[in-house]
C-alpha positions in Angstrom: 96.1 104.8 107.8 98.5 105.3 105.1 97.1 108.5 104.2 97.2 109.5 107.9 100.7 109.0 108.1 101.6 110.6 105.1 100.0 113.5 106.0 101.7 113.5 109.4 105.1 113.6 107.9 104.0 116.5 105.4 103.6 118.6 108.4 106.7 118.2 109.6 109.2 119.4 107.4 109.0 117.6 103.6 107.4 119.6 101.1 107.3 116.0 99.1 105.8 114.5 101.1 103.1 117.4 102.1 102.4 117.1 98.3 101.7 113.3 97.9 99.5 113.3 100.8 97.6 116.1 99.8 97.4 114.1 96.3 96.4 111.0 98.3 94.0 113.0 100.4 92.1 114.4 97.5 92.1 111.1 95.5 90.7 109.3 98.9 86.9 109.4 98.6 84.9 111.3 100.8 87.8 113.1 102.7 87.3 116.5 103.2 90.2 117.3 100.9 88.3 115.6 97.8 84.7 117.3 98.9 86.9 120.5 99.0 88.4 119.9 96.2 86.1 119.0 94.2 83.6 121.8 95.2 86.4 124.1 94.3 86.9 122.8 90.9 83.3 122.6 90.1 83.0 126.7 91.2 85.7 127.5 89.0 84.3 125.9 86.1 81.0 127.6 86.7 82.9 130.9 86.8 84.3 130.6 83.6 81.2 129.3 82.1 79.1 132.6 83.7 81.6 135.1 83.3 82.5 134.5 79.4 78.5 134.2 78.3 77.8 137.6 80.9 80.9 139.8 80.4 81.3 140.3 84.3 84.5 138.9 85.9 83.5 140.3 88.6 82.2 136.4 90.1 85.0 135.4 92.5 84.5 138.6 93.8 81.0 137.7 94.8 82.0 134.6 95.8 85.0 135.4 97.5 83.8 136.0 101.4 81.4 132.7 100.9 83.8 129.8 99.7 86.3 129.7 102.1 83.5 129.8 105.1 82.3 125.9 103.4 85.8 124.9 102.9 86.5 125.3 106.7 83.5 123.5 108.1 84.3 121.0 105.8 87.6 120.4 107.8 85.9 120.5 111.2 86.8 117.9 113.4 87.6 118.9 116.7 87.5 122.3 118.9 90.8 124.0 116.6 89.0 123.3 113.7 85.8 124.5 114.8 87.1 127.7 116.2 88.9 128.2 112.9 85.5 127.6 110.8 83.6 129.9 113.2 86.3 132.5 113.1 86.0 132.4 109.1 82.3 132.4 109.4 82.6 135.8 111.4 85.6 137.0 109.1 82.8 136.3 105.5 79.4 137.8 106.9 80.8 141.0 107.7 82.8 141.0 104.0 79.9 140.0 102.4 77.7 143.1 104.1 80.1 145.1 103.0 80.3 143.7 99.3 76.5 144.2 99.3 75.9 147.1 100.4 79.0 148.6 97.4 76.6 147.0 94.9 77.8 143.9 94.6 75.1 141.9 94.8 71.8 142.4 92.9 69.4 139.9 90.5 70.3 138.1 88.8 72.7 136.8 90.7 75.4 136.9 87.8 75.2 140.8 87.1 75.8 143.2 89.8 78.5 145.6 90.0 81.9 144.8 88.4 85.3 145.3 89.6 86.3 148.8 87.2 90.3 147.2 87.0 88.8 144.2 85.0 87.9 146.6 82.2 91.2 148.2 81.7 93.1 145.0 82.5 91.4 143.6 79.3 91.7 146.8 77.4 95.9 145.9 77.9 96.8 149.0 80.6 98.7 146.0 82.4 99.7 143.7 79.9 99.3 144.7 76.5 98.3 140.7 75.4 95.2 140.7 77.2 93.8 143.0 74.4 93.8 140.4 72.2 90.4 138.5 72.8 91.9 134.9 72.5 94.5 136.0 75.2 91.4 137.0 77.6 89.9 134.4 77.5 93.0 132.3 78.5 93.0 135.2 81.5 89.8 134.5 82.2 90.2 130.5 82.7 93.6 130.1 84.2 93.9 133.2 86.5 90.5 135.2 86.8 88.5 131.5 87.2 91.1 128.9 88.3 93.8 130.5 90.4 91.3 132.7 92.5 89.2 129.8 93.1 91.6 127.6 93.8 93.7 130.3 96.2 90.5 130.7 98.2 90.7 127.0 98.9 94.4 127.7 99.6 93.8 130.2 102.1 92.0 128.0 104.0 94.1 124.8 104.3 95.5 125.5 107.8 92.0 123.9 108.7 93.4 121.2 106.9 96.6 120.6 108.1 94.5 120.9 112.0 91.9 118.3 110.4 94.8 115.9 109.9 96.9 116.5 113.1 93.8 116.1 114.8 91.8 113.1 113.3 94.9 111.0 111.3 98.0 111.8 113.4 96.8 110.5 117.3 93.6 108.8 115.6 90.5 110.2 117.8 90.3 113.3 117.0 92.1 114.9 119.7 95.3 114.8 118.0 98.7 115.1 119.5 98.2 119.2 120.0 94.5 119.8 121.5 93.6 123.5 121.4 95.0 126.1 123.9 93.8 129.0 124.2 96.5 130.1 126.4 99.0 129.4 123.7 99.4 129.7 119.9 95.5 129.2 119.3 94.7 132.1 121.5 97.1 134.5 119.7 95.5 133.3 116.3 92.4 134.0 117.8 92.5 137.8 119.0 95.2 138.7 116.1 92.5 137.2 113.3 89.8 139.1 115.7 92.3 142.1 116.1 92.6 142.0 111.9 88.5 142.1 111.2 88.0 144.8 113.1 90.6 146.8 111.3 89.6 145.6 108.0 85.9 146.7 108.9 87.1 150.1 110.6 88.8 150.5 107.1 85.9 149.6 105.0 83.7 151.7 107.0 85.8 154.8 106.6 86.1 154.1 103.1 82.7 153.6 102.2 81.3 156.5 104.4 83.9 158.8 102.0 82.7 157.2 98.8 79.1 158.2 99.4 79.7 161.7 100.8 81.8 162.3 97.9 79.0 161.1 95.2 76.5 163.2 96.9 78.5 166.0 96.5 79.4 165.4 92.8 75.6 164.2 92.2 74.1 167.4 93.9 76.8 169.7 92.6 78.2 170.3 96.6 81.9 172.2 96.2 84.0 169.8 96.9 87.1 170.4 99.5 89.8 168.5 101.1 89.8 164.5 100.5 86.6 165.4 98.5 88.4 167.6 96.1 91.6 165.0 95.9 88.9 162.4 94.9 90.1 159.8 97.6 90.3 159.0 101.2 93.0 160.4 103.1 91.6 160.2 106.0 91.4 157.7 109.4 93.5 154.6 108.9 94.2 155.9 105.3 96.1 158.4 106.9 98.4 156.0 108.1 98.5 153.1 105.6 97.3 153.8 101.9 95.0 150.7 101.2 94.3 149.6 105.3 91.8 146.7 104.5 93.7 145.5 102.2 96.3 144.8 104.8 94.2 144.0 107.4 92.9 140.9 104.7 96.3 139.9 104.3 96.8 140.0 108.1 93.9 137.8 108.3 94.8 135.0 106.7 99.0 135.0 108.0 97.3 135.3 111.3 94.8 132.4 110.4 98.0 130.2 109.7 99.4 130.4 112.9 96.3 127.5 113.6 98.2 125.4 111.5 101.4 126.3 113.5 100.0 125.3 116.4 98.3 122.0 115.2 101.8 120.9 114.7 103.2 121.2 117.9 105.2 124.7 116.4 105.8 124.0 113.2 106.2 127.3 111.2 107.0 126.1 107.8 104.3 123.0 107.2 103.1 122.6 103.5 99.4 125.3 104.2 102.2 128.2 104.5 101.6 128.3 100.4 98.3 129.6 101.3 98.5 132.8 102.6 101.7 133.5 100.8 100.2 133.1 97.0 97.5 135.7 98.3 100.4 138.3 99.2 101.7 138.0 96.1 98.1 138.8 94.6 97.7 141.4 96.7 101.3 143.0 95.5 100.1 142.6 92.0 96.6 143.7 92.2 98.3 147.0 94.3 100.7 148.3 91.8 98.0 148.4 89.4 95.2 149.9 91.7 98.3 152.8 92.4 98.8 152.9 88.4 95.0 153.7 87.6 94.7 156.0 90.8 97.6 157.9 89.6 96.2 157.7 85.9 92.9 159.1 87.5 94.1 161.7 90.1 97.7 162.9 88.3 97.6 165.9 89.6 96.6 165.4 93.3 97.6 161.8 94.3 
């Protein structure tokens, strides 16, 4: 199809033309790049709509280890693609556990616990704008709603770019570059693995010291150590400062090297914009965790 071969020449090198068939692939009805899409846009609207009548802007964050796990069986068409959407399916139960069981989660579903940075982001700690209350509310649409909606969908596009190379590019579904596990798609495979466990190791650790230190403080223990400091030190902390939130960024590079090897090799196809928009999120959202730590722990952190 003309879509199908626009789409195989996006993933070889031209960023124009990854962009018109993208454009041609959610404007082509039923494709799993309009369902996705359109699914995405219609989540981000009922963001907005939930999180300005509530107060919490904490919703992408309950959404955020559900969303891409739909986006990816959207894209399944073949044994990559599958692998890919159970591999995100693996990656999202255990994050959502883990969101649940920090409070995340309660009835109804739009309260629950909400992210403490939203609070003094809108108070102006990080940009002194956002105090003002029409500023927020632009926040809240473009970046808080839209762009972390719309970069979970990112995130997931090398299912896409398989989904094409697989079903447009050779025709049946097999495409030109069938899974091998011996290759590129078995290093993706135990370095996404490889990346869970760390990130669950890390959130483990991390949540085991959160609750030993409120007992303490709730039961008036002395607190010593870590406890005393206020936060983990501990375990893979001792070695990298926030380990889960590298070991999510690991993820999703690692989760990109699917696309790579949908493409016959191809490192720099158009899905690259993916993972690379959610490093820059996380290098944001870092410096200002480190600012309020060191605003709440001067004198020991």
């Amino acid at each position: 199809t003309q879509f199908g071969h626009k789409m195989a020449s996006a993933e070889c090198d031209l960023l124009s033309a990854a962009v018109e068939g993208v454009m041609e692939g959610v404007a082509t009805t039923g494709s799993p790049y309009q369902i996705a899409f359109l699914t995405c846009l219609g989540i981000t609207i009922l963001v907005f709509i939930v999180s300005t009548l509530t107060r919490n802007y904490s919703q992408v964050d309950k959404l955020w280890s559900i969303t891409p796990i739909l986006y990816t069986w959207m894209a399944v068409v073949d044994a990559r693609t599958l692998l890919m959407a159970v591999l995100v399916t693996v990656w999202g139960i255990r994050l959502t556990f883990n969101f649940h069981r920090r409070g995340g989660y309660s009835w109804p579903p739009w309260s629950g616990e909400e992210d403490y940075r939203w609070s003094y982001i809108q108070q102006g700690h990080f940009v002194p704008i956002l105090a003002n209350p029409v500023a927020w509310v632009t926040f809240n649409l473009t970046f808080i709603s839209f762009y972390q909606n719309f970069l979970l969908l990112l995130i997931t596009s090398p299912s896409f770019v398989a989904y094409t190379a697989a079903k447009e590019c050779n025709g049946g579904g097999t495409g030109q570059h069938p899974l091998n596990m011996m290759g590129m798609d078995g290093l993706a495979t135990l370095l996404v693995l490889l990346s869970i466990l760390v990130e669950s190791v890390a959130d483990n650790q991390q949540y085991k010291f959160q609750t030993e230190k409120y007992r303490r403080i709730n039961n008036g223990v002395e607190r010593k150590g870590d406890y005393a400091d206020g936060f983990c030190q501990s375990g893979l902390f001792s070695i990298v400062r926030k380990p889960n939130y590298a070991a999510e960024q690991s993820i999703w590079i690692c989760f990109y090297l699917f696309a790579v090897a949908a493409t016959g090799g191809n490192f720099l196809n158009w899905s690259l914009i993916g993972w690379s928009s959610l490093v820059m999120l996380f290098q944001g959202s870092g410096f200002f965790t480190e600012k309020l730590t060191l605003m709440k722990y001067p004198e020991t952190y």
